[in-house]
C-alpha positions in Angstrom: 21.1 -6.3 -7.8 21.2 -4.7 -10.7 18.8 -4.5 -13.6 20.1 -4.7 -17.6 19.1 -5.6 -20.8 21.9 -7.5 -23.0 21.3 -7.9 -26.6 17.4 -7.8 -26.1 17.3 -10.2 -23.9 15.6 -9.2 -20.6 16.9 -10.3 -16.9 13.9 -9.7 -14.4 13.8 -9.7 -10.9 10.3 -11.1 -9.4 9.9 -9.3 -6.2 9.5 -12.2 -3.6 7.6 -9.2 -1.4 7.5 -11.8 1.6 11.5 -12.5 2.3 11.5 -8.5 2.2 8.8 -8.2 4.5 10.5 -11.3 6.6 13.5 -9.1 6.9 11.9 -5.8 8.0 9.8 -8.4 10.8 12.7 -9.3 12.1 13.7 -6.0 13.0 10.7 -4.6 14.5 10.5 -7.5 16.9 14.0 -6.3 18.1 12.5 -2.6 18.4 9.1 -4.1 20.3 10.8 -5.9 23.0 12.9 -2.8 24.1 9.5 -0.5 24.2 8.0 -0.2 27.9 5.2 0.4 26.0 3.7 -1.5 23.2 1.2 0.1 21.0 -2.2 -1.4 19.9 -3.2 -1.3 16.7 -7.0 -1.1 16.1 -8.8 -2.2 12.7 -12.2 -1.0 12.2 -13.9 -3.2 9.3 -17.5 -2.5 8.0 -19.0 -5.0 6.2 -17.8 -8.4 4.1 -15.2 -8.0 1.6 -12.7 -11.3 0.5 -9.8 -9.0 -0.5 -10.0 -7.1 3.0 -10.5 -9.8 5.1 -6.9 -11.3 3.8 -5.3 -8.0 4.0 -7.0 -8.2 7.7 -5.8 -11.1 8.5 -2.4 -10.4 7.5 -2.3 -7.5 9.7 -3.0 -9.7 12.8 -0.6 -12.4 12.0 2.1 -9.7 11.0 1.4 -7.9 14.5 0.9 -11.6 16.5 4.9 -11.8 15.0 6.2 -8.8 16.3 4.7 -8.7 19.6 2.0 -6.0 19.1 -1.5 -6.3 19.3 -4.3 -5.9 17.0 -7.9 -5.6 17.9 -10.5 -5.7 15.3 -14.0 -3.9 15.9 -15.9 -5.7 12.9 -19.1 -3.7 12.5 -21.9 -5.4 10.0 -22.7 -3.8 6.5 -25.4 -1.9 7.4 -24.1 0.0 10.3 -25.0 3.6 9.9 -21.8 5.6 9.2 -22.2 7.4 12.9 -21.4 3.9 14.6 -18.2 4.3 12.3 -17.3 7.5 13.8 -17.9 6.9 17.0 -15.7 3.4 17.0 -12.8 5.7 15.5 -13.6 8.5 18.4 -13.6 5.3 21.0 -10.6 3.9 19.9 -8.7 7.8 19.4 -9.4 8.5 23.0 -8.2 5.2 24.1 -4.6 5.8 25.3 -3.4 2.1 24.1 -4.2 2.2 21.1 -1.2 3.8 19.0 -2.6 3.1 15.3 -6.5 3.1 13.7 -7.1 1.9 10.4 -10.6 2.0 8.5 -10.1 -0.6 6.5 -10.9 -0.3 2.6 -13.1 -0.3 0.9 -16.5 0.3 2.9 -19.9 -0.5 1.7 -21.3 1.8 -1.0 -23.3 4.4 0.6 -20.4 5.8 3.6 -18.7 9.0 3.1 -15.7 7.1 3.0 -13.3 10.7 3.3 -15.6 12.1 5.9 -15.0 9.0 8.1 -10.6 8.7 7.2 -10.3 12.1 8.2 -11.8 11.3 11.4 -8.6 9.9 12.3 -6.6 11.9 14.4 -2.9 12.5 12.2 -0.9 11.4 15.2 -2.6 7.5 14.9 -3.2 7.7 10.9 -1.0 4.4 10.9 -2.3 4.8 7.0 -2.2 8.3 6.0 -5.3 8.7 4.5 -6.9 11.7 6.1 -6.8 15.1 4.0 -4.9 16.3 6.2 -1.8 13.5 6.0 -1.9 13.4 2.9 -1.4 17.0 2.2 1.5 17.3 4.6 3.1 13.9 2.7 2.5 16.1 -0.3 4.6 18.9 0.5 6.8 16.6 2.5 6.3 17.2 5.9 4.6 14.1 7.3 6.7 12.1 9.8 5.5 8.5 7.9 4.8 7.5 4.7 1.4 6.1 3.0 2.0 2.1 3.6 1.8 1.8 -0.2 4.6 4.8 -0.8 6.6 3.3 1.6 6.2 -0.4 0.0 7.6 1.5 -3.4 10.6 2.6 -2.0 11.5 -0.4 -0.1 10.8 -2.4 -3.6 13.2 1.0 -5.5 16.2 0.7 -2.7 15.7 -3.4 -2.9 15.5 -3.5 -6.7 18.7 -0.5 -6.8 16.0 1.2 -8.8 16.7 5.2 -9.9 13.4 7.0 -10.0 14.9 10.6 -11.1 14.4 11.7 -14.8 12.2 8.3 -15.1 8.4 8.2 -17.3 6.2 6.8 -15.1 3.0 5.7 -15.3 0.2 5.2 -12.3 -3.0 3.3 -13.3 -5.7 4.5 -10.8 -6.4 7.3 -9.1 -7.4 5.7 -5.3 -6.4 6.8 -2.1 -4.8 4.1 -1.3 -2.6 3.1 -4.0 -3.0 5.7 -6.9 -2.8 9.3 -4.7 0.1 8.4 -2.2 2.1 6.5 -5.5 2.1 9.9 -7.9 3.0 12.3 -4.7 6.2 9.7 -4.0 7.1 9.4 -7.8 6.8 13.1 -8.1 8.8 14.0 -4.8 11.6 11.5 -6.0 12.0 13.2 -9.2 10.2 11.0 -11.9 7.9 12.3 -14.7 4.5 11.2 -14.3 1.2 10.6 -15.5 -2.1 9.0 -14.2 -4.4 7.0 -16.6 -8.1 5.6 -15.3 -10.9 4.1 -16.9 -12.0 7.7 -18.4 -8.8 7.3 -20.8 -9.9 5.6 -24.2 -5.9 4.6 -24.8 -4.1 3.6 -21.1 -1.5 1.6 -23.7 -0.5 4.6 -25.2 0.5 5.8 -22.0 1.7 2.2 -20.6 3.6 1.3 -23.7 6.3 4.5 -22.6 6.7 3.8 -19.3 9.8 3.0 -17.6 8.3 2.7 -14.5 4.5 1.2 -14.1 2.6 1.7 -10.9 -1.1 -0.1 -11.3 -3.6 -0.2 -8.7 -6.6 -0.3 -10.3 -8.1 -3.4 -9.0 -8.9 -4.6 -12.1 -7.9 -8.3 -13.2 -5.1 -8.6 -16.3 -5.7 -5.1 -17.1 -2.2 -5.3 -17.8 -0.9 -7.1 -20.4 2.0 -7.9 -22.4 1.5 -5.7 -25.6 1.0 -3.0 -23.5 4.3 -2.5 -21.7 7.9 -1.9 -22.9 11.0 -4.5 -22.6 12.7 -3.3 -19.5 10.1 -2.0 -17.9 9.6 -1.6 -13.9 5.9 -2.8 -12.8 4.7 -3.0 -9.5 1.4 -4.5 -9.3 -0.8 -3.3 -6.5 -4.3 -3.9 -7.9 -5.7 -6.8 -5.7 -9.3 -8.3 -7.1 -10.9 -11.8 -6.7 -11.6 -13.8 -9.9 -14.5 -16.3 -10.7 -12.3 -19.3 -9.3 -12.4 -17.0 -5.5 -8.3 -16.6 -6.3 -6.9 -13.1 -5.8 -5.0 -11.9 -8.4 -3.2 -8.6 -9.5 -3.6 -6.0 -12.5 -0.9 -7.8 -14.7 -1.3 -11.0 -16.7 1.4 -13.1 -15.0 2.8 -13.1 -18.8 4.2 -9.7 -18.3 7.1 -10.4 -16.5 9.1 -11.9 -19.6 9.5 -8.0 -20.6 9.9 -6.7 -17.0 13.1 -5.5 -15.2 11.9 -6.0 -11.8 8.0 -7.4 -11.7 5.7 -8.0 -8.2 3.6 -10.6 -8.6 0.0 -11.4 -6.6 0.0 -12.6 -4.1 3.3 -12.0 -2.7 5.1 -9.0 -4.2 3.9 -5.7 -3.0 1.3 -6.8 -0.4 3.0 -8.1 2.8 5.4 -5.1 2.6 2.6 -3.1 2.6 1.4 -4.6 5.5 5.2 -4.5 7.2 5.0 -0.5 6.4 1.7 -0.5 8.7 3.4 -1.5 11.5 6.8 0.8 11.1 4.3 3.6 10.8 2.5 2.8 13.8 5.8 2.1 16.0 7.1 5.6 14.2 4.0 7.2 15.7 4.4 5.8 19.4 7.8 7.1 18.9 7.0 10.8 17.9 4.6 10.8 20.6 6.0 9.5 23.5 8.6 12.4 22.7 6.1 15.0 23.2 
């Protein structure tokens, strides 16, 4: 489909991120039930968080549907960050597991790098040791950083052109902010990346054809501070007072918007869906070793 403006009037596409991720399920169950061998993918969680449990729990119902299985080591909030590295070394040396994620964030207090680049590259299902990220950077990684791979799904869905583009990336995270610049920057787009030590993000937001937030911060995002036409993917995820996760943009945003992902339901369960490709990419690349 393609996105236009006609006499200032604006035709937006909401994102329904779970059809796409319906789609891309369908297809990995065909690839799982010709494998001899069927990966494991292994969650390590640290703590209590409301946001990461869902994601968590999305992982294990999007694996239950495909046919691989997902074990969680749930370790309590005041683990010492060794019993973190040795669950990653247990589960690296355990030949069926094919995948670890740590997931995000962990309680204040771990050195939250030390421990992702514990992760050997071959089962870094999310790509956020140093050293995966720096070969996605200069483009030499076999998978892509769930999120990065989320974006383009949403850019080849949306018939979205990146090259020559102004866009802007609220947040500088590893897991949305980091892998979304390299992406935007390796498909040709001019960008620039705003946080909370920039007194004006508007200025920057107001000129953006394409809008990237994952900030984590609810509404940050609002109507007066975007441009008709614009593209925004919002992958900040935060709980309000009412318990309710919600995303970075005031749902208000999408009568200027030329594609918009809402939250829950745009970006997220792709994300989820690019987990599992990497980790079946990953048993591939091995098992041809």
């Amino acid at each position: 489909m393609n996105i236009h403006t006609e006499r200032g009037i604006v035709f937006t596409m909401i994102l329904d991120g779970k059809k796409i991720a319906e789609d891309i399920q369908k297809k990995m169950r065909k690839k799982v039930m010709e494998l001899r061998s069927v990966p494991v993918l292994c969650i390590i969680q640290a703590g209590e968080n409301r946001a990461s449990e869902k994601f968590v729990e999305r992982k294990k119902k999007f694996g239950e549907s495909i046919g691989v299985p997902v074990e969680l080591v749930n370790l309590p909030a005041e683990a010492r960050e060794e019993e973190i590295l040795a669950a990653i070394l247990f589960s690296a040396s355990d030949e069926r597991v094919g995948g670890i994620v740590v997931q995000l964030p962990l309680p204040l207090g771990y050195n939250t790098q030390k421990i992702l680049n514990m992760i050997p590259i071959e089962k870094d299902v999310d790509a956020l040791s140093d050293a995966a990220m720096e070969k996605f950077a200069n483009g030499n990684l076999g998978v892509m950083p769930p999120v990065a791979g989320a974006i383009k799904k949403i850019f080849e869905y949306g018939k979205i052109s990146v090259r020559g583009k102004r866009a802007v990336v609220i947040g500088r995270g590893r897991l949305v902010g980091v892998p979304a610049e390299i992406f935007l920057r390796r498909s040709g787009a001019e960008v620039t990346v705003v946080d909370d030590t920039v007194s004006d993000i508007a200025r920057e937001t107001k000129r953006a054809d394409i809008l990237i937030s994952g900030a984590g911060s609810p509404h940050l995002v609002t109507l007066d501070k975007i441009k008709k036409g614009v593209v925004l993917i919002d992958a900040g995820t935060s709980q309000n007072d009412d318990g309710r996760l919600v995303g970075d943009a005031c749902p208000s945003c999408v009568s200027k918007c030329a594609l918009f992902t809402p939250v829950p339901g745009g970006i997220g369960p792709i994300t989820v869906a690019m987990v599992f490709d990497n980790l079946l990419a990953l048993a591939d690349s091995g098992a041809e070793k």
